[in-house]
C-alpha positions in Angstrom: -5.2 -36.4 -11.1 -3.5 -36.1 -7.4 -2.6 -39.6 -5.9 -4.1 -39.8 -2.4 -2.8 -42.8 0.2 -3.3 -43.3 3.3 -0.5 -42.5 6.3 1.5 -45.6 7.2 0.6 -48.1 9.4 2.0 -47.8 13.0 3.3 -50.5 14.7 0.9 -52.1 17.4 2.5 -52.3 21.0 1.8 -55.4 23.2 3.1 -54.6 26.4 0.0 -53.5 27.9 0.8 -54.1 31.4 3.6 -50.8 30.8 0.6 -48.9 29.0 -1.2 -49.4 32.0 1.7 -48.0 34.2 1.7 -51.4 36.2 5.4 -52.6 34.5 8.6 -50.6 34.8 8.6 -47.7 32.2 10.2 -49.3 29.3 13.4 -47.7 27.0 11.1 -47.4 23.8 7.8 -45.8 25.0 4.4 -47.3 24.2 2.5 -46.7 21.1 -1.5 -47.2 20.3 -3.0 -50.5 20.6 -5.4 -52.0 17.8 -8.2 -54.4 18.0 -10.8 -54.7 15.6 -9.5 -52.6 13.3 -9.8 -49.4 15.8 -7.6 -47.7 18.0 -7.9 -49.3 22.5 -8.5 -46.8 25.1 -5.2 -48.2 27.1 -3.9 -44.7 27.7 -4.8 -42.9 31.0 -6.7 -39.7 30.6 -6.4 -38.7 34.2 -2.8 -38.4 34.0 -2.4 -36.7 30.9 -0.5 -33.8 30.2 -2.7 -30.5 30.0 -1.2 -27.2 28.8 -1.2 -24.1 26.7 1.0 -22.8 24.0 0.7 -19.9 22.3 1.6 -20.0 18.6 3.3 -17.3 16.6 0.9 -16.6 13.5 2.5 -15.0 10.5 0.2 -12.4 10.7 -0.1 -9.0 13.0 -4.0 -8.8 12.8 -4.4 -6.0 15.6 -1.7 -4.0 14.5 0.3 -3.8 17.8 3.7 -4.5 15.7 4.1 -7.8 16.5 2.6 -11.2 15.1 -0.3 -12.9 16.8 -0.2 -15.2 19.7 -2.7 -17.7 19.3 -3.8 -19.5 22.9 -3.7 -23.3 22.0 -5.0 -25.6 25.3 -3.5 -29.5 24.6 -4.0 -32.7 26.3 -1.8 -35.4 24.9 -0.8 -38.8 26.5 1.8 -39.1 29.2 3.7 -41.2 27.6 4.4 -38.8 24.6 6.7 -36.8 27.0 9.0 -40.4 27.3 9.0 -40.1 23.5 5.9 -41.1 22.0 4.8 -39.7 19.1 1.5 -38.9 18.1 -1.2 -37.7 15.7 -3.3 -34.4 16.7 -7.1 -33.5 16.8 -7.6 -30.2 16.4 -10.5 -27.5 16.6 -10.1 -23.8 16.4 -13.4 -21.7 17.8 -14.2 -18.3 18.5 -17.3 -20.1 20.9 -14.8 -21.5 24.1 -15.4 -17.9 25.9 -18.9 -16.0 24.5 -21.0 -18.9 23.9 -20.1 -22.1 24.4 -19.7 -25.5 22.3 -22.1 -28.7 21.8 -26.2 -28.7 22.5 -24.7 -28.4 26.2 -22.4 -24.6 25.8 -19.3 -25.8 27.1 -16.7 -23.6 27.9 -12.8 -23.3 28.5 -12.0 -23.9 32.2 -8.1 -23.2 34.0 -7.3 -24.2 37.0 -5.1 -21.8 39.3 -2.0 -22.8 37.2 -3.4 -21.7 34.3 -2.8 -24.6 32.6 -6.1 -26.1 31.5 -8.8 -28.4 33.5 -11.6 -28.5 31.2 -11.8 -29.3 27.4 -15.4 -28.6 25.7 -17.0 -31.4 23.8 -15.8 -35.3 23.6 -12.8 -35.5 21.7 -10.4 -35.4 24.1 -12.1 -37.9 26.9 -12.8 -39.9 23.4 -9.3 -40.2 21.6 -6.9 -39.2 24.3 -6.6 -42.5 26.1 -6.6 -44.1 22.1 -3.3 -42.5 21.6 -4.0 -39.2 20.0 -3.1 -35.6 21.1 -6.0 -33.2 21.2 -5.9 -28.8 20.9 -8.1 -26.7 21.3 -7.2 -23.0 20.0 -9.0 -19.6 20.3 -10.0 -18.2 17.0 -7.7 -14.8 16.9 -9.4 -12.1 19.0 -11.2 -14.1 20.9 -10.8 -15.5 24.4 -6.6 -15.7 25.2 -5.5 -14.9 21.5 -4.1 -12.1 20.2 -5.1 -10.6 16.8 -9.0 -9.6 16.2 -12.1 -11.2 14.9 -11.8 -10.6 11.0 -15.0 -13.3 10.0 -12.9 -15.7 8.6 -10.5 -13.8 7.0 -6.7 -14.0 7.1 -6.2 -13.4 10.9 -8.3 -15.9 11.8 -7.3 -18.6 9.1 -3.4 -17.9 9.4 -3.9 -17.8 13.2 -5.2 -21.5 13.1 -2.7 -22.3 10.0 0.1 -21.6 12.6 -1.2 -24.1 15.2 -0.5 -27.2 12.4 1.9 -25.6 11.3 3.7 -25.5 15.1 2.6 -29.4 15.0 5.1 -30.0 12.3 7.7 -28.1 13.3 8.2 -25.3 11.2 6.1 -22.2 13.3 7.1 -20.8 17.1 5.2 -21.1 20.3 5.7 -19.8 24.0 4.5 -20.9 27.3 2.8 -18.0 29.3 6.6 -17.5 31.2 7.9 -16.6 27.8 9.7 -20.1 27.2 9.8 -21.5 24.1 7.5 -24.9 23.4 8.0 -27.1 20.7 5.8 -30.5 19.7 8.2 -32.7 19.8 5.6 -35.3 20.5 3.8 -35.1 17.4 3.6 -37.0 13.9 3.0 -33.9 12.3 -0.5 -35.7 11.2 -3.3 -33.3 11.7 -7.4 -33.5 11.6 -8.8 -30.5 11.4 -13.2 -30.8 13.0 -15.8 -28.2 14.0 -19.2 -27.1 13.5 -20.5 -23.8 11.7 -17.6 -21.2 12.4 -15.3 -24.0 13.8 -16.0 -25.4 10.3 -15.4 -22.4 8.1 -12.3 -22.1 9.8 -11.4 -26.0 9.0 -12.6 -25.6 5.0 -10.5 -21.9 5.0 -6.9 -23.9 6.3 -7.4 -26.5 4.1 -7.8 -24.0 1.4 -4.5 -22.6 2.0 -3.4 -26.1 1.5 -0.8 -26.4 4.8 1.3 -29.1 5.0 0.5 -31.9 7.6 -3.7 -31.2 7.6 -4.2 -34.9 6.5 -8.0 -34.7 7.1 -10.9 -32.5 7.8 -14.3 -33.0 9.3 -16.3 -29.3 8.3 -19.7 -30.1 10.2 -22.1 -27.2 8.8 -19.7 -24.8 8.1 -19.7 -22.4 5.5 -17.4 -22.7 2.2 -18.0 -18.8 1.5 -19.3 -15.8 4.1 -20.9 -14.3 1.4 -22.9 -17.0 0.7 -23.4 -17.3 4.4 -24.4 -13.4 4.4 -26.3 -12.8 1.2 -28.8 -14.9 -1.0 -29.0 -14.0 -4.9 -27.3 -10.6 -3.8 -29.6 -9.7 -1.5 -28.7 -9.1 2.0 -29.7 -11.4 5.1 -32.6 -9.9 7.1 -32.3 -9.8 10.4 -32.5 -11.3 13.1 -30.0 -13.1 11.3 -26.4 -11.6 12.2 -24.4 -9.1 10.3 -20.3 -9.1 9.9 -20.1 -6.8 12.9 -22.6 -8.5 14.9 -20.5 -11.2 14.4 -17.4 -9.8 15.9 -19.7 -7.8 18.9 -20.6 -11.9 20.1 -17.5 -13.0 19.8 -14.3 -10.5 20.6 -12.2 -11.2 23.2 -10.0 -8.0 23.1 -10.4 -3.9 24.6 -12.4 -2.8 22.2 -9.8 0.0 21.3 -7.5 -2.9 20.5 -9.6 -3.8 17.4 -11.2 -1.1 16.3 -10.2 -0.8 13.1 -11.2 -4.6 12.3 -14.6 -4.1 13.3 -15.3 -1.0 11.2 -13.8 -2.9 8.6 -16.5 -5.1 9.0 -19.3 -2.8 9.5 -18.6 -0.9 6.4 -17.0 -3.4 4.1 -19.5 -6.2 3.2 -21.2 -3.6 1.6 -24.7 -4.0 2.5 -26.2 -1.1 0.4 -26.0 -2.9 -2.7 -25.5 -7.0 -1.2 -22.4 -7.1 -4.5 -19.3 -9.6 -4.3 -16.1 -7.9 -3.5 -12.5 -8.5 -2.2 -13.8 -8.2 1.4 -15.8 -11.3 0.2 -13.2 -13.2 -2.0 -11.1 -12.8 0.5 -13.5 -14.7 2.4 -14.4 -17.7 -0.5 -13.0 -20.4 0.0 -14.3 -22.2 -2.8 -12.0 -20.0 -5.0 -9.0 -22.4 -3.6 -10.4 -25.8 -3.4 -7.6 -26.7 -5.9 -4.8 -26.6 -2.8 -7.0 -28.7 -0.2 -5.4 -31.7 0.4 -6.7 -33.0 3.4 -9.2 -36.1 3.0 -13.1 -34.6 3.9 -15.8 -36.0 5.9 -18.6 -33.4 5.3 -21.4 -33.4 7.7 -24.8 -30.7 7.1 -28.3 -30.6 7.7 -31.1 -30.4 4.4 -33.1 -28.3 7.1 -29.8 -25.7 8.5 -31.0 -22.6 7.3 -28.5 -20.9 9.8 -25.7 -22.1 7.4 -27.7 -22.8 4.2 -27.0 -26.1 2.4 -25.7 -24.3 -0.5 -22.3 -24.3 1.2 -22.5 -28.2 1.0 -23.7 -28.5 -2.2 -20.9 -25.9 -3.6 -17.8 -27.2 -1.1 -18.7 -30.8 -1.9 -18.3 -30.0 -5.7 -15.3 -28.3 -5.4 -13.4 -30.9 -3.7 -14.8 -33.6 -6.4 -13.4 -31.5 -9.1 -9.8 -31.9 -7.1 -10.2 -35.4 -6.8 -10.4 -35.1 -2.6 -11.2 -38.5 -0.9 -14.3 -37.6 1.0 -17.5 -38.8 2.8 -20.6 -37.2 3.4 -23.5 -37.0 5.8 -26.8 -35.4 5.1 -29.7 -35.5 7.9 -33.2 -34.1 8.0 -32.1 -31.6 11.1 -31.0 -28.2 11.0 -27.8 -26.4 12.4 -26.5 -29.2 14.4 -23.9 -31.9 15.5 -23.8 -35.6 14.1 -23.0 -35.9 18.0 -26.2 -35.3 18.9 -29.3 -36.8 16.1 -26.6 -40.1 14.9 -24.2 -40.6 18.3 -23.9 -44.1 18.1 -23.2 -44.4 14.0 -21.5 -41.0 14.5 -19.2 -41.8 16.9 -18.2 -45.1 15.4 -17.6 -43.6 12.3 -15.7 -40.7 13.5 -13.4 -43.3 15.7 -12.8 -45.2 12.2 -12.5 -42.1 10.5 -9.7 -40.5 12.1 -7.6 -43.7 12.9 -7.6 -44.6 8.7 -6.3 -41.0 8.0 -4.0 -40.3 11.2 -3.0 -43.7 12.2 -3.2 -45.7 8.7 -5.5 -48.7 10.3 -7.1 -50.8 7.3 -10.4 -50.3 8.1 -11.7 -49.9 4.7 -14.0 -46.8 5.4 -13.2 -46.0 2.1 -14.2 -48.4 0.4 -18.0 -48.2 2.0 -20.9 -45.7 0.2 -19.8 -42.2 0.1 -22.8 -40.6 1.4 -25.4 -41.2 4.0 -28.7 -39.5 3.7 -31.9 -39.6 6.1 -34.6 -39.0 4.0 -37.3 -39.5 6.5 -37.0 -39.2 10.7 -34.4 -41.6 11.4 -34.8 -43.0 8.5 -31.0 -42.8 6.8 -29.6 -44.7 3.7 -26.3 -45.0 1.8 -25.7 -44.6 -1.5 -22.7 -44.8 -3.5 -22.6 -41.2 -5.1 -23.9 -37.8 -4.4 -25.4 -36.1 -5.9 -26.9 -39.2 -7.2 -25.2 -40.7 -10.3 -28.6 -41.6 -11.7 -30.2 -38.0 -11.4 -31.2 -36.4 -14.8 -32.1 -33.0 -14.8 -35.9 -32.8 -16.3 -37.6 -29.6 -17.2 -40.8 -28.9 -15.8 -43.0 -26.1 -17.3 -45.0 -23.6 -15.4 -48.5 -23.9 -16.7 -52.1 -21.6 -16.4 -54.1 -24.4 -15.6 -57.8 -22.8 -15.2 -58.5 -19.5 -14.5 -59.7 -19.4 -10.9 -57.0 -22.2 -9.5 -53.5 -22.4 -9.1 -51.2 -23.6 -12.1 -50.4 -26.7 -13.5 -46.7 -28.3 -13.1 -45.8 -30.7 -16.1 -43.0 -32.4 -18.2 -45.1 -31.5 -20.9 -45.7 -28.5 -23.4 -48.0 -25.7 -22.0 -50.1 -22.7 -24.2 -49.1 -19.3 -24.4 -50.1 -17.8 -21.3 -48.8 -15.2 -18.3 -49.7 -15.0 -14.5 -49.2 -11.7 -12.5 -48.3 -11.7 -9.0 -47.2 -7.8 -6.9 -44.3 -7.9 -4.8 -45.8 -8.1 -0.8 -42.6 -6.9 1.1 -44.4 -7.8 4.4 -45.7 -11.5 3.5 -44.6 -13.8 5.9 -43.2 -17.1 4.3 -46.4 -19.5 5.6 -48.7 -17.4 3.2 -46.7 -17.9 0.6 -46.9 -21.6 0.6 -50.3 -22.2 2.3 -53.7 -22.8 0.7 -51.8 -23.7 -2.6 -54.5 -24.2 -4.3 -56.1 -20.8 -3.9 -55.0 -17.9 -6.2 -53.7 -14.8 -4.2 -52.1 -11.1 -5.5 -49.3 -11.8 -3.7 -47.2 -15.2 -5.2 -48.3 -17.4 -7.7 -48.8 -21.6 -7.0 -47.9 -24.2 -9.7 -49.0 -27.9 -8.6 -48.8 -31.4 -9.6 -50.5 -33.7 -10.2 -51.1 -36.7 -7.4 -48.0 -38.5 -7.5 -48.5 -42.2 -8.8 -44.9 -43.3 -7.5 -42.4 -42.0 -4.9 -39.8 -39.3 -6.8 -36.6 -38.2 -5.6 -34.6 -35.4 -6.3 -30.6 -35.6 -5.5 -28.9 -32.0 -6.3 -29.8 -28.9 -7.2 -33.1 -27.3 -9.2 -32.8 -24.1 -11.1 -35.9 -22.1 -11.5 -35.5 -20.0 -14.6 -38.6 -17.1 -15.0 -39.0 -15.0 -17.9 -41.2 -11.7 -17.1 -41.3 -8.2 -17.3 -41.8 -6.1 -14.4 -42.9 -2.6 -13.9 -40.3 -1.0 -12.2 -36.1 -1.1 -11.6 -35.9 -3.6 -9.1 -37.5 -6.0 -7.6 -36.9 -9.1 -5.4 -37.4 -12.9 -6.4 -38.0 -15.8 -3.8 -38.6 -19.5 -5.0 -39.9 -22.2 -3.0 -40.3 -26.3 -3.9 -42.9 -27.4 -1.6 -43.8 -30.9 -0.9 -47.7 -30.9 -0.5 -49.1 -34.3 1.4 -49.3 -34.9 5.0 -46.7 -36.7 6.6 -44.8 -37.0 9.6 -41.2 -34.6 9.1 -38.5 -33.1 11.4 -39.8 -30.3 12.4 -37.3 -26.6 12.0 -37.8 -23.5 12.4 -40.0 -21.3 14.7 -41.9 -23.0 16.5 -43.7 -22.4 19.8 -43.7 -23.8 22.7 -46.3 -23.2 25.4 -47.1 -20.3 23.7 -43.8 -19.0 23.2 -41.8 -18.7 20.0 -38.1 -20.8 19.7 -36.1 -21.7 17.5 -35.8 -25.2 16.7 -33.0 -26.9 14.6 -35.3 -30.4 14.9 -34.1 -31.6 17.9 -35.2 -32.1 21.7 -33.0 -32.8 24.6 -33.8 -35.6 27.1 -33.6 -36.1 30.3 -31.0 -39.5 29.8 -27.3 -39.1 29.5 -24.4 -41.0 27.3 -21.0 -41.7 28.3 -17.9 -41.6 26.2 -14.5 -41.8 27.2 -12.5 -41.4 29.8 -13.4 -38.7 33.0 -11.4 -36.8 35.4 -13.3 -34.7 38.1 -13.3 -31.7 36.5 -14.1 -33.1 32.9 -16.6 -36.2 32.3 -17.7 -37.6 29.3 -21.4 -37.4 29.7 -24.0 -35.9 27.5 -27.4 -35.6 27.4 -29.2 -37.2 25.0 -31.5 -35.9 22.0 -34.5 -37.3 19.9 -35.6 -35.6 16.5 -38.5 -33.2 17.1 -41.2 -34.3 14.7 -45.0 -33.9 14.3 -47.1 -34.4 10.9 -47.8 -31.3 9.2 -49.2 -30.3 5.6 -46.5 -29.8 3.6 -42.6 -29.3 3.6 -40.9 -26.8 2.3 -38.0 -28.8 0.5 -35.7 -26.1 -0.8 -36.0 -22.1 -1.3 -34.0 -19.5 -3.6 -34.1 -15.9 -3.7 -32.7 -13.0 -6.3 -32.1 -9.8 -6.5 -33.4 -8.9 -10.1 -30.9 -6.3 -10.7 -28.0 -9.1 -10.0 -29.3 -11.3 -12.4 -26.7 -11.0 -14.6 -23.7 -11.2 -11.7 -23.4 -10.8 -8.4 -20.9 -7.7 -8.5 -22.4 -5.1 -10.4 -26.1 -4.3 -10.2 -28.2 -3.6 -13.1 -31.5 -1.9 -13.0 -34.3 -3.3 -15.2 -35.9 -0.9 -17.7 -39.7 -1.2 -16.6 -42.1 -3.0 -18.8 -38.9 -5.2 -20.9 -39.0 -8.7 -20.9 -35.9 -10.4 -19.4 -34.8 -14.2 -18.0 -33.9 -14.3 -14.6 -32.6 -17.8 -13.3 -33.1 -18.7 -9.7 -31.1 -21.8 -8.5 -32.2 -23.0 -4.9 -30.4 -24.7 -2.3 -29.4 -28.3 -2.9 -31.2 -31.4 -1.7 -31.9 -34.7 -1.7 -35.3 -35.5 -1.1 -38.5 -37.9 -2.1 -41.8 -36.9 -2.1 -44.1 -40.0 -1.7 -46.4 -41.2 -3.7 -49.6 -39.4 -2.7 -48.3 -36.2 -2.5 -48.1 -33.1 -5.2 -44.7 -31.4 -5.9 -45.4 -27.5 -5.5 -43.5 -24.5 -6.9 -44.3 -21.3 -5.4 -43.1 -17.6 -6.7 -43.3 -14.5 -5.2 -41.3 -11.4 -4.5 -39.7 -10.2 -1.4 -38.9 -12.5 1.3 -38.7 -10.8 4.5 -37.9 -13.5 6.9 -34.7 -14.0 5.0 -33.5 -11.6 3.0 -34.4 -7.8 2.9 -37.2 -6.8 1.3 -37.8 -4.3 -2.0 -40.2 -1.9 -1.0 -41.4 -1.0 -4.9 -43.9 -3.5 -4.5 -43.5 -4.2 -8.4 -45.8 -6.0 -10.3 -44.3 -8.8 -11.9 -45.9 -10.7 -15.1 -44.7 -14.3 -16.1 -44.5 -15.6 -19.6 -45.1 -19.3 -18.5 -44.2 -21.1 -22.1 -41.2 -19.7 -21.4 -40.8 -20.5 -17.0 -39.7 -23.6 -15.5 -38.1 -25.4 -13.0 -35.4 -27.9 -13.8 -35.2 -30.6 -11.1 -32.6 -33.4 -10.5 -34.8 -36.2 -10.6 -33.6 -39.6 -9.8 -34.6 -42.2 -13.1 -35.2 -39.0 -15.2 -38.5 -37.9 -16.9 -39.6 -41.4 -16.7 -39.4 -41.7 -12.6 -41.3 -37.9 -12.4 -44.6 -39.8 -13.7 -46.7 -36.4 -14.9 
């Protein structure tokens, strides 16, 4: 098992007055000052030094016969250019140019110079007068880098590789006269945050296992793009993106420069039949979670079905098999920042966070619960493992119940009996799970009884279904419903005034927060958020979807031979969740999905064998806590 410690403690400076610049600049320069057990805001942020470098990459992504320059923007202390030496913050985003970062779309700014006047988001009004560095890069092919948009392949992960390893020394970069830069005036100690492709991009460097990444904070990012592209081997429906999509949003080059790169990505995911392939492995980063060995502090939403929470689920595994230190987060919201539904706790944590693992202050975050979960709006908890220690998986059996009604969930042994359902490739997802009790051709319902006791599931559930269906393919989608009325975080579509959104379960305010340090051109203010709830009828807790002719792997496809009786085993996303007492756990099965994945137009009919379906669910206290 891998040792992991902490960096060394730095030595704590007293002469503030020279900090301050109100003393004569001393011989030794000024390092961090500590009270409380967290880095002091005693560094100016006005007068810091602002600049960009662009760093070799080992790696000539657009083919021009050269390696890639990747534009790096940095904002460091002034007093690291008398000497000082300090740790780095640092994000790498294809969103500073197309799109923007945070609830607010910030963008790079440059002021006539070219050197930069702007940096997106907080960290840098935040942790720049506490005595760290922060950069900025552009993803490769987008913005001011070289390269092209490759979707979190090697371009883009050696691209951003490069920038820590510049930090410590051992990779080139230029100023934008040709001159050669070097960062002298860092430790060498990296952490590595973002959110969604910011964090695919942090989980893929610390899979290559650099040198110098002592810490990463992934914030709904995916741990594989297949995963992220295809459920069960099928295909993502739109209007969710494609590869090339992808790379339309986001390039930053002539579109003759990276041609090749985005037919490579229209052609090679290999939509036609949703199968793993290189252009996927290549792509997995779970494959090499054995060479991360950066400390983690894993943030993601139950509800982000932008970036399903499969990616947590499988990333946070991986790193426990390695033995990673790591922390985790888990909130009822969708896609979206800590930043903006926990700042307060968030921002504390983060502060704590990043001065334990790049400074070496004894704060003893380590020692506190590993995981904080909200179960409820607002309502969050910490517990000392995830998935919970104490969860025991419990088979529950699909049963006929009466004739006219839905069917029967229980612990318990159920008769011989089958249910029929025909494939609806154009039923929306709300009739799948509405009027549950109500038998339709179109899914088949399996309910509860009343809950006596709250029961809580921590991980994930596997739905295994044994049936015979009547033609070569056909499409499988799983959903564990919580029935009972309640008030939830409401995701989604939604529509307001009349007109659909989106919503990842959050509403901005009119009120603003402040953090950090502010120049003219850069403040620290944002506007502030609540959770967007309301009381509806039911949740949907947790989906899963299959392609039946991948049920037996997700690289080759295999028809079914109509009429034969075959297993096919559906895992859904993880979650941890409790359905109160009062309510009915629901397990809902139908056939083509079309919100999410593409549909199978064969419209099969597909028959269960329910002595031999069920769903096995983490539960919290075992077969005891379920109650039925």
């Amino acid at each position: 098992m891998r040792r992991w410690t902490a960096p060394a403690v730095v030595a704590v400076v007293t002469s503030l007055a020279t900090l301050l610049g109100t003393a004569p600049v001393a011989a030794t320069p000024p390092g961090p000052a500590v009270r409380s057990g967290v880095t002091q805001p005693i560094f100016s942020y006005a007068d810091a030094i602002r600049e960009t470098v662009y760093v070799e990459s080992s790696v000539d992504g657009d083919r021009d016969g050269r390696p890639d320059r990747i534009a790096a923007d940095v904002i460091r202390p002034r007093a690291t250019a008398l000497g000082l030496r300090v740790p780095v913050i640092f994000e790498s985003s294809p969103y500073y140019a197309c799109c923007g970062r945070g609830n607010e779309n910030e963008k790079k700014q440059a002021v006539t110079d070219g050197d930069p006047s702007f940096f997106p988001l907080y960290y840098d009004n935040y942790f720049v007068p506490r005595g760290y560095a922060v950069v900025l890069a552009d993803l490769s092919g987008t913005r001011a880098s070289e390269g092209c948009v490759d979707l979190g392949g090697p371009n883009e992960i050696q691209g951003a590789k490069a920038v820590v390893d510049w930090l410590n020394g051992r990779a080139p970069a230029y100023r934008n006269d040709g001159s050669a830069v070097t960062a002298t005036w860092s430790t060498g100690r990296v952490g590595m945050i973002g959110k969604s492709w910011d964090a695919g991009t942090v989980n893929g460097v610390a899979a290559t296992g650099v040198a110098g990444l002592r810490t990463i904070v992934p914030i709904g990012g995916p741990a594989s793009w297949y995963d992220y592209h295809r459920d069960g081997g099928l295909p993502i429906q739109p209007p969710w993106p494609r590869p090339a999509q992808m790379f339309d949003q986001v390039n930053g080059r002539p579109a003759e420069t990276c041609a090749d790169s985005r037919a490579v990505l229209e052609t090679a995911p290999d939509d036609a039949t949703g199968n793993y392939n290189s252009f996927w492995a290549a792509r997995d980063y779970l494959r090499n979670a054995d060479r991360v060995r950066a400390s983690v502090l894993l943030v993601h939403g139950l509800n982000d079905w932008n970036v399903d929470p499969e990616h947590v689920g499988a990333w946070w595994d991986a790193l426990g098999r390695n033995a990673v230190p790591r922390k985790l987060w888990l909130s009822q919201v969708g896609h979206a920042e800590p930043f903006d539904f926990r700042r307060e706790q968030w921002m504390s944590t983060l502060h704590r966070w990043f001065d334990f693992w790049l400074y070496g202050i004894p704060n003893r975050i380590m020692s506190e619960p590993v995981a904080d979960i909200e179960h409820a709006p607002g309502q969050w908890s910490q517990h000392r493992s995830w998935p919970d220690r104490r969860a025991t998986p419990v088979t529950v059996r699909l049963g006929s119940g009466a004739p006219d009604v839905s069917g029967v969930l229980t612990s318990g042994p159920v008769d011989a009996a089958t249910r029929t359902f025909t494939d609806d490739p154009a039923q929306r997802e709300a009739a799948m799970v509405e009027n549950e009790q109500t038998v339709t051709p179109g899914r088949l319902a399996f309910l509860s009884p009343v809950l006596t006791r709250p029961v809580r599931i921590s991980g994930t559930s596997y739905t295994r279904l044994t049936a015979r269906v009547n033609d070569t393919d056909t499409n499988f989608a799983v959903k564990l419903v919580d029935y009972g009325t309640a008030t939830r975080v409401v995701t989604g579509l939604v529509f307001d005034n009349g007109v659909p959104a989106w919503s990842e379960g959050l509403v901005t305010l009119d009120t603003e927060s402040c953090w950090g340090a502010s120049t003219p051109a850069d403040e620290p203010c944002y506007r502030e958020t609540a959770e967007r709830t309301a009381a509806t009828p039911y949740d949907i807790v947790t989906r899963g979807w299959l392609d039946a002719k991948n049920r037996e792997s997700l690289l080759v496809e295999s028809p079914l031979t109509p009429g034969q009786t075959y297993d096919f085993t559906v895992p859904l996303q993880v979650d941890d969740h409790v359905f109160p007492a009062g309510h009915r756990i629901g397990v809902v099965v139908a056939g083509s999905d079309p919100f999410w994945t593409r549909p199978d137009t064969n419209r099969a009919q597909v028959t269960l064998d329910l002595q031999s379906s069920s769903i096995r669910l983490p539960v919290v206290g075992g077969v005891a806590s379920l109650g039925f």
